[in-house]
N, C-alpha and C positions, 0 to 999 in steps of 0.2 A: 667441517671444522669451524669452529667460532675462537674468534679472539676474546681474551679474558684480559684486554685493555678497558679498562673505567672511558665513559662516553663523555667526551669535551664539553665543560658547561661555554655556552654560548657567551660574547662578549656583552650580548644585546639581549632584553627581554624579547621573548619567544613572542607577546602577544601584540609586539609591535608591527610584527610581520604580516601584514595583508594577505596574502594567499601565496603558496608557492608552485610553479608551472614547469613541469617536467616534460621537455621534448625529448624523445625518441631514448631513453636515459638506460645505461645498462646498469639496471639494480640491485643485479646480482652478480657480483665478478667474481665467485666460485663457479656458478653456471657458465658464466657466460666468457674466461676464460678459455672453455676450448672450442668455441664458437670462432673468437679472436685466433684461434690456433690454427684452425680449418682456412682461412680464409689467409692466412700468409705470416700475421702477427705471431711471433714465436711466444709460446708462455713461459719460459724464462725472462725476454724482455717485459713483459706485463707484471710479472712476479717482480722483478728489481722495479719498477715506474711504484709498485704498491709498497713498496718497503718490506720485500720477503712475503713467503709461503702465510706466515704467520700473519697477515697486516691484511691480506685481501680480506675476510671476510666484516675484517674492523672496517672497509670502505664501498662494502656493501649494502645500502638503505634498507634494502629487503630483509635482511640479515638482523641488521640492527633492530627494526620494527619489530622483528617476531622475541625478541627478548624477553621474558620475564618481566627484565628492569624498566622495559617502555613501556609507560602508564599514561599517556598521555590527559591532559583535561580539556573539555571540548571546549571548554573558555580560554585555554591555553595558547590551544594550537591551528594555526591558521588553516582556511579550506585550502584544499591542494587539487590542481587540475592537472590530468597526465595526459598528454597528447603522444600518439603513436602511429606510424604506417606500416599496414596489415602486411605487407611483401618486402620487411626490413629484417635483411640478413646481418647485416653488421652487429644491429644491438636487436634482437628478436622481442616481437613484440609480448611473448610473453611473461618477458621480465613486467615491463608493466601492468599488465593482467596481476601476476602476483603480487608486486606491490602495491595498487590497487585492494587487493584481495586484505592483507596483512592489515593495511593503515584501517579502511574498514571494521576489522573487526577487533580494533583498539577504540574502536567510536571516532574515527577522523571523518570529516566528511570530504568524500573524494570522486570528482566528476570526472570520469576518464572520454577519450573522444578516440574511434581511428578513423583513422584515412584508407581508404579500401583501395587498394593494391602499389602503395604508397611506400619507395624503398624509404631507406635511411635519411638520403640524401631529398627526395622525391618533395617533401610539406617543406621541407627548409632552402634549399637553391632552386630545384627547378622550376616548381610557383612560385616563386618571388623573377622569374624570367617570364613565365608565362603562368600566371595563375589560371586555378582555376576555383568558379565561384561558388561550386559545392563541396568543394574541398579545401577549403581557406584557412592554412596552419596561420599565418601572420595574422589575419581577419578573428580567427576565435581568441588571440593573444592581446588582440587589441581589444576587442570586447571586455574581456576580463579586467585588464587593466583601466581600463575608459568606465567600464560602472563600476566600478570599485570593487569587487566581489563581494556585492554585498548577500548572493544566494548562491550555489553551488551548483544549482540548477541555469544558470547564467547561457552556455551553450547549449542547451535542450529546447529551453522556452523564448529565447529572446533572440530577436534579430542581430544578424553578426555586424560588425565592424567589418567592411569588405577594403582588401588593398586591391586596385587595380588602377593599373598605370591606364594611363592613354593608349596605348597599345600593344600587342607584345614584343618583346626585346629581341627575340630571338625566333626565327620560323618555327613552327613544330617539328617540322624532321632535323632538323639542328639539335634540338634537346632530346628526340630520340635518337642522333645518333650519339650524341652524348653520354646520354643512358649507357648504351653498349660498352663504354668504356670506364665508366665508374666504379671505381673498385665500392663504393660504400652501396 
């Protein structure tokens, strides 16, 4: 189902936006509604958070992109980087694959990155306790933002921005026992 709500003009010119950087993001909350279902989040409460049956798919990216009416201009529209971890049950990584897929083939230019075995929570809390430096969600975030995004190509070719503390925060079997209990 698709809402037949008219798409909000932005208060800000679109080409002001330097590039936009989607972590772990569910971009499709038709999909990805009984994903939230399975895992405890009832879809009645997600249904009322979206404003009704009818509203979800109007707050769906993926959704939106594939419209008719999204015409995007590559002079328009900022480069967009989706970062994702490949073992993320909460919001599944193939929402981003798709949206990826969609902006693509509007002509967006879209650098995606995963994290290989990296839940939901994994590139956002637990390397930020203990990174690590081949897998640096906060490290590719600063890179982008620190060269400006001025290529798309930014995390492919270029050395990352690395966060790492002076040590780690927490011992490793602390953050996997942690693991065990994270719902995300």
């Amino acid at each position: 189902r698709t809402s037949s709500l008219p798409l909000p003009t932005p208060r800000w010119p679109l080409e002001r936006v330097r590039a936009f950087i989607g972590v772990s993001g569910p971009y499709n909350m038709v999909d990805d509604l009984e994903v939230y279902h399975r895992r405890g989040l009832h879809r009645s409460i997600m249904t009322r958070v979206m404003g009704g049956w009818g509203q979800i798919a109007h707050h769906s990216p993926t959704l939106r992109v594939l419209r008719p009416s999204f015409c995007p201009t590559p002079e328009s529209f900022p480069p967009v980087y989706l970062l994702h971890g490949t073992s993320d049950k909460t919001c599944p990584v193939d929402s981003t694959i798709f949206l990826a897929q969609a902006l693509q083939e509007k002509g967006v230019k879209v650098t995606t990155r995963y994290y290989r075995g990296k839940s939901h929570s994994g590139p956002i809390v637990e390397d930020l306790v203990n990174p690590d430096p081949d897998e640096d969600l906060v490290g590719d975030i600063l890179s982008v933002v620190r060269k400006g995004v001025l290529t798309p190509s930014v995390l492919a070719v270029s050395p990352r921005v690395s966060y790492s503390p002076k040590e780690n925060i927490l011992p490793g079997w602390a953050v996997e026992l942690a693991r065990l209990f994270n719902p995300f």
